[in-house]
VOTI-72127 format. One record per residue (C-alpha): z, x, y; residue in three letters. Coordinates in steps of 0.5 Angstrom, whole numbers, padded with zeros to 4 digits, always signed. Layout:
ZXYALA;...
This chain:
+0000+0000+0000UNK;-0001+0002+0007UNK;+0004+0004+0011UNK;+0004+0001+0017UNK;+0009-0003+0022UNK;+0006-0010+0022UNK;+0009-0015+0027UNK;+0006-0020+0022UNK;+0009-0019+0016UNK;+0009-0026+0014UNK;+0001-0026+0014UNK;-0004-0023+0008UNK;-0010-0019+0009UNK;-0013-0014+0005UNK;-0010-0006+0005UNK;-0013+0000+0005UNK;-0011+0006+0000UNK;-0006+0011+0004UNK;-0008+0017+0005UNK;-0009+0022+0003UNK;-0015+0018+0000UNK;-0021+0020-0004UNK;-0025+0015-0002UNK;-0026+0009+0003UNK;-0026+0015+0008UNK;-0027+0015+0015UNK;-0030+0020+0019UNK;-0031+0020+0027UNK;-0034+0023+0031UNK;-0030+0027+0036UNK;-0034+0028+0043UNK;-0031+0034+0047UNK;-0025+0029+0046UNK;-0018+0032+0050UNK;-0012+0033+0048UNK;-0009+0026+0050UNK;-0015+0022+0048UNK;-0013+0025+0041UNK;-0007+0023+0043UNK;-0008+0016+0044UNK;-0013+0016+0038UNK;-0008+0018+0033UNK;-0003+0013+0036UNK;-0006+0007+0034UNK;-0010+0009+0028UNK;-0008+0015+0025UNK;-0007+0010+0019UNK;-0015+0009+0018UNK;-0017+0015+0020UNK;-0019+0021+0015UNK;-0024+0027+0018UNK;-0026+0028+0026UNK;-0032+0031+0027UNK;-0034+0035+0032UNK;-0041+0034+0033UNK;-0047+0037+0034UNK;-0047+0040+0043UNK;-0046+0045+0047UNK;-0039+0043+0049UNK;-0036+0045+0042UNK;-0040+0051+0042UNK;-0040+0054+0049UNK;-0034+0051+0053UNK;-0028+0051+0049UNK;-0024+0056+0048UNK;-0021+0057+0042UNK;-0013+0056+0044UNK;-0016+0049+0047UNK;-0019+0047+0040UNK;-0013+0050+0036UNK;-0008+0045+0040UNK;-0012+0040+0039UNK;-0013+0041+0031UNK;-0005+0040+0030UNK;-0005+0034+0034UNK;-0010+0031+0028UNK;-0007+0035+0022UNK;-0001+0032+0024UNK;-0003+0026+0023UNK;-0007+0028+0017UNK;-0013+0028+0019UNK;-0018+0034+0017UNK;-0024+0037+0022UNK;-0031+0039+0020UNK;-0036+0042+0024UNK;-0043+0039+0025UNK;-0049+0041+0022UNK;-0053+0043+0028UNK;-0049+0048+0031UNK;-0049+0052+0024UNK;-0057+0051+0024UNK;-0057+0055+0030UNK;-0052+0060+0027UNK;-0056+0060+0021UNK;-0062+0061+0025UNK;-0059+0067+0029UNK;-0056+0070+0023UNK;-0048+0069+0025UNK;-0046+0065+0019UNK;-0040+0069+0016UNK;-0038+0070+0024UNK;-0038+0062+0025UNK;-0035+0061+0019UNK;-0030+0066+0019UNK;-0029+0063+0026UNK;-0029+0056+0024UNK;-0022+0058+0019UNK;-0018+0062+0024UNK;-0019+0057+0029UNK;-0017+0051+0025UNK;-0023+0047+0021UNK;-0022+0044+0015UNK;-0029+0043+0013UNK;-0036+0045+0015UNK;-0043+0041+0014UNK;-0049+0046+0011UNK;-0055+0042+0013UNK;-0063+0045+0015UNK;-0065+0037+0018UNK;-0067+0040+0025UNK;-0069+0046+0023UNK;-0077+0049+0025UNK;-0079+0049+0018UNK;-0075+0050+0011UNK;-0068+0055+0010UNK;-0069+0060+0005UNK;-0066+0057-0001UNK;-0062+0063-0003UNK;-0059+0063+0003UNK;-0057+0056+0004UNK;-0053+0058-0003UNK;-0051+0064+0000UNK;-0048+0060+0006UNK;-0045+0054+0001UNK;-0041+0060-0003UNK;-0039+0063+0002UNK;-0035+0057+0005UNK;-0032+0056+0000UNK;-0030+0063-0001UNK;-0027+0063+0006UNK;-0023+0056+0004UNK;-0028+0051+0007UNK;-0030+0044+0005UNK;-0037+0045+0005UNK;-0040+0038+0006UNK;-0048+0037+0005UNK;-0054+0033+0008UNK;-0061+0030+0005UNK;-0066+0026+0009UNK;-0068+0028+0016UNK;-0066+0025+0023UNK;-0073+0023+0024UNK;-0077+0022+0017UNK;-0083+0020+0016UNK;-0083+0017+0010UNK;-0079+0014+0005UNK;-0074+0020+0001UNK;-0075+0021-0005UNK;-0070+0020-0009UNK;-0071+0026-0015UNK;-0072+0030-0009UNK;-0065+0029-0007UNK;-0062+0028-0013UNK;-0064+0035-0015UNK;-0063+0037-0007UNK;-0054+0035-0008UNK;-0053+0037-0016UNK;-0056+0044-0013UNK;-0051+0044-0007UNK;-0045+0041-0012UNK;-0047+0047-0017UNK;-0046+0052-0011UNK;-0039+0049-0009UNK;-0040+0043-0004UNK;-0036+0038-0004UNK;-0040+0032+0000UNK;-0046+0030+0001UNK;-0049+0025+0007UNK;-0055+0021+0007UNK;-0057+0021+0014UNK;-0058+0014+0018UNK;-0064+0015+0019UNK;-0067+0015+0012UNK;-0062+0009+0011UNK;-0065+0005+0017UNK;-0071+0006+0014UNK;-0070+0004+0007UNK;-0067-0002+0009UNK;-0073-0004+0013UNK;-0078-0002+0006UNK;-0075-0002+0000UNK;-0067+0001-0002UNK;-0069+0002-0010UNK;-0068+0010-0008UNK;-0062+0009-0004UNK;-0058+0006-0010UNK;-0062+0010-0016UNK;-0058+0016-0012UNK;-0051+0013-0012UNK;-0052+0012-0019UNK;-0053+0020-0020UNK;-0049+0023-0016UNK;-0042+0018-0015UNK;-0041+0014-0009UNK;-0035+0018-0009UNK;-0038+0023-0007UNK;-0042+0021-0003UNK;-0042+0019+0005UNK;-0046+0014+0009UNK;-0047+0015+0017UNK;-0047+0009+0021UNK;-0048+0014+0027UNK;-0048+0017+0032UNK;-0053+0012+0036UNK;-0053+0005+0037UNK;-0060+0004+0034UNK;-0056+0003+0026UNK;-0050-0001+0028UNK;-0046-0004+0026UNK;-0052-0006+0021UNK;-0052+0000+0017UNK;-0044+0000+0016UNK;-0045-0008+0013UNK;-0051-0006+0010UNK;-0047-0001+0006UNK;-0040-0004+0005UNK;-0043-0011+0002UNK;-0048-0006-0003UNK;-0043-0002-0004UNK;-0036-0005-0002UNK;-0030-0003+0002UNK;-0028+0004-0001UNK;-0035+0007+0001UNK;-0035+0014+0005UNK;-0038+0013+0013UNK;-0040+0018+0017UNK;-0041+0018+0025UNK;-0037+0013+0026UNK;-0035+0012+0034UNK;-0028+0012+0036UNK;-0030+0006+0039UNK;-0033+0003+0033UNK;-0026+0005+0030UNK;-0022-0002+0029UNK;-0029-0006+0028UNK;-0031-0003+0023UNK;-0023-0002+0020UNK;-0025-0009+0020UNK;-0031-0010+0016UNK;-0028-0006+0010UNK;-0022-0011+0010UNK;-0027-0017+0012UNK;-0025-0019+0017UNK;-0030-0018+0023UNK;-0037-0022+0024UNK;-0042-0016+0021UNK;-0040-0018+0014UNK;-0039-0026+0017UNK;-0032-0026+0016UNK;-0032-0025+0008UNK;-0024-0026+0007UNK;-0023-0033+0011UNK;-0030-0036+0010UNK;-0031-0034+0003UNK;-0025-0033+0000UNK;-0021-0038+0004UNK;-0016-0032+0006UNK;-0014-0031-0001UNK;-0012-0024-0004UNK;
């Protein structure tokens, strides 16, 4: 059960698992967020919340200083919230061959986890190296999240490719794999079959969805795949303020899942 001061004890709706959770994480996205605001997020959600991301900008590369970030990483451990980095901005380690000074970074300052992805990049990373760069997060004590699709596909992803692109990075040391939103908003659109022949390979739970980080698929992706997959399903890129919302479609108390627990249930756990 969820530990939680509930002024309505009187009223059932369905829980959440309690952390440390393994599945039905959640995973915002941290935008240059100061020390107060993560504060005041942790105030009224530290409960629902599992992974903060620093996402892909300058501002997390160029701006903050390492005593800024680290003061702010131990509010989130606190309450029991790991830090990952993005994606990108190991792209450009990646490209500038700064790898192991990035990660050995990313450990001294605080992160808890780092994504390896190439879906930006100018052409394709030497496989060799991105297992190289797997191992050697894992090696410095890193979760080393994974990625497949593209942020702006032109085509369906194949479903063999990917499962195939995920074993491999498992293989290596991954933990994580993440479908990108685009791939998914695309899918929705077509034809979902690859979608669900790839969670039937790899395990929903290791799997993650992004719902973010632009508008473009929320909150349809986020219902899409909790109605498909259920409530305990992985989400990624989740906006701080979509934080609540979606904590409520999990439970099927909001509108993007038509209110599932009162209109369908009848309020019955």
């Amino acid at each position: 059960m969820e530990n939680v001061d509930n002024c309505f004890p009187f009223l059932k709706v369905p829980t959440r698992s309690p952390k440390p959770r393994t599945t039905g994480l959640t995973l915002f996205m941290d935008w240059s967020l100061s020390t107060s605001e993560v504060e005041g997020l942790m105030e009224h959600s530290a409960e629902i919340l599992d992974y903060a991301k620093l996402v892909d900008h300058a501002a997390t590369a160029l701006r903050h200083s390492r005593s800024f970030l680290k003061k702010k990483f131990e509010i989130y451990h606190k309450h029991q919230v790991k830090v990952f980095m993005g994606g990108v901005i190991y792209q450009v380690a990646a490209l500038q061959d700064q790898v192991r000074p990035f990660m050995e970074t990313l450990k001294d300052v605080g992160f808890d986890a780092v994504e390896v992805s190439e879906d930006v990049m100018p052409g394709p990373y030497p496989l060799e190296r991105r297992i190289a760069d797997i191992k050697l997060g894992v090696e410095l004590g890193l979760e080393v999240m994974t990625e497949v699709g593209k942020k702006d596909p032109e085509a369906p992803i194949d479903p063999d490719y990917a499962i195939s692109y995920a074993l491999r990075d498992f293989e290596s040391g991954a933990k994580m794999v993440t479908v990108e939103n685009s791939d998914t908003i695309l899918l929705m659109k077509t034809d979902p079959t690859p979608i669900f022949k790839f969670v039937e390979a790899i395990g929903l739970d290791r799997i993650r969805f992004e719902v973010g980080p632009t508008a473009s698929g929320w909150p349809n992706v986020a219902a899409w795949v909790i109605k498909n997959f259920g409530p305990e399903v992985n989400l990624e890129n989740v906006h701080p303020h979509w934080i609540g919302v979606l904590d409520g479609m999990r439970r099927g108390m909001a509108r993007p899942v038509q209110y599932e627990f009162t209109a369908k249930r009848g309020a019955k756990l």
